[in-house]
C-alpha positions in Angstrom: 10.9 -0.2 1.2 7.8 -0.7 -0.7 8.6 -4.4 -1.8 9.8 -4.9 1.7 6.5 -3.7 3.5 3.8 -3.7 0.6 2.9 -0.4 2.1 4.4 3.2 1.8 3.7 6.3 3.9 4.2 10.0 3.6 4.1 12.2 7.2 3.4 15.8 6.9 5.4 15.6 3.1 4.0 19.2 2.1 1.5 20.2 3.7 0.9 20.1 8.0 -1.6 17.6 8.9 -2.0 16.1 5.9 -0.6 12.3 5.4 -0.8 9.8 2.6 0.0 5.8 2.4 0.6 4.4 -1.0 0.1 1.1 -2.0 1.3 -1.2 -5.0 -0.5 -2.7 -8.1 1.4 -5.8 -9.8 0.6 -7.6 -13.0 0.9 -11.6 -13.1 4.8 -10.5 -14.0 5.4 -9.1 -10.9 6.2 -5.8 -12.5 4.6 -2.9 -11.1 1.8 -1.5 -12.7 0.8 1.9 -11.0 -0.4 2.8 -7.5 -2.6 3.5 -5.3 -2.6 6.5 -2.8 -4.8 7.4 -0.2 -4.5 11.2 1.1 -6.4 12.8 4.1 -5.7 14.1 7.5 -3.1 12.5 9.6 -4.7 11.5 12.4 -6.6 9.1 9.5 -3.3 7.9 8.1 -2.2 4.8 9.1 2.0 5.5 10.8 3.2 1.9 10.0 2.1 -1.5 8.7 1.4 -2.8 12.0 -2.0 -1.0 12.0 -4.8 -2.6 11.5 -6.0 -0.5 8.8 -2.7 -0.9 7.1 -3.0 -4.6 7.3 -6.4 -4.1 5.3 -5.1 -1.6 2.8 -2.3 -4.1 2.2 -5.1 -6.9 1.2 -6.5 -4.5 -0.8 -3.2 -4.0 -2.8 -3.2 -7.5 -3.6 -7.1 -7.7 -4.9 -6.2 -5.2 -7.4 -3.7 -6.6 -8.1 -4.7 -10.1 -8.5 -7.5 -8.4 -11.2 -4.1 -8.3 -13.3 -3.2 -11.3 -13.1 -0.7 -11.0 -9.8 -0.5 -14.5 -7.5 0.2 -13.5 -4.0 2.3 -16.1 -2.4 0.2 -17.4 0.6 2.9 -15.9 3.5 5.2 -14.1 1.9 5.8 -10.3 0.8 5.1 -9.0 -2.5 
């Protein structure tokens, strides 16, 4: 889902109230490096990739990953 969406997110996982959205980082392979995760309180989390703030965190995933060498292709997913 992650290659499909650039974005991942965890509702509730463990603890009530208390989200998380993941993001990828890529080297100029395409493999996957690491990630990056963002935890706080759901009604801060982002539900889907349609949000506004996901769109940004999504742009973000491909700056970092970019430092490594990654190439985005101009409309396409990961």
């Amino acid at each position: 889902m992650i290659r499909e969406k650039e974005i991942s997110f965890a509702r509730e996982p463990l603890v009530p109230a208390v989200s998380s959205v993941s993001i990828p980082v890529l080297n100029y392979k395409k493999n996957l490096l690491g990630a990056v995760t963002i935890v706080g309180f759901s009604e801060k989390i982002p539900m889907d990739e349609t949000e506004p703030i996901s769109k940004s965190i999504i742009e973000i995933s491909k700056q970092i990953s970019e430092s490594f060498g990654y190439k985005p292709a101009k409309y396409s997913n990961f």
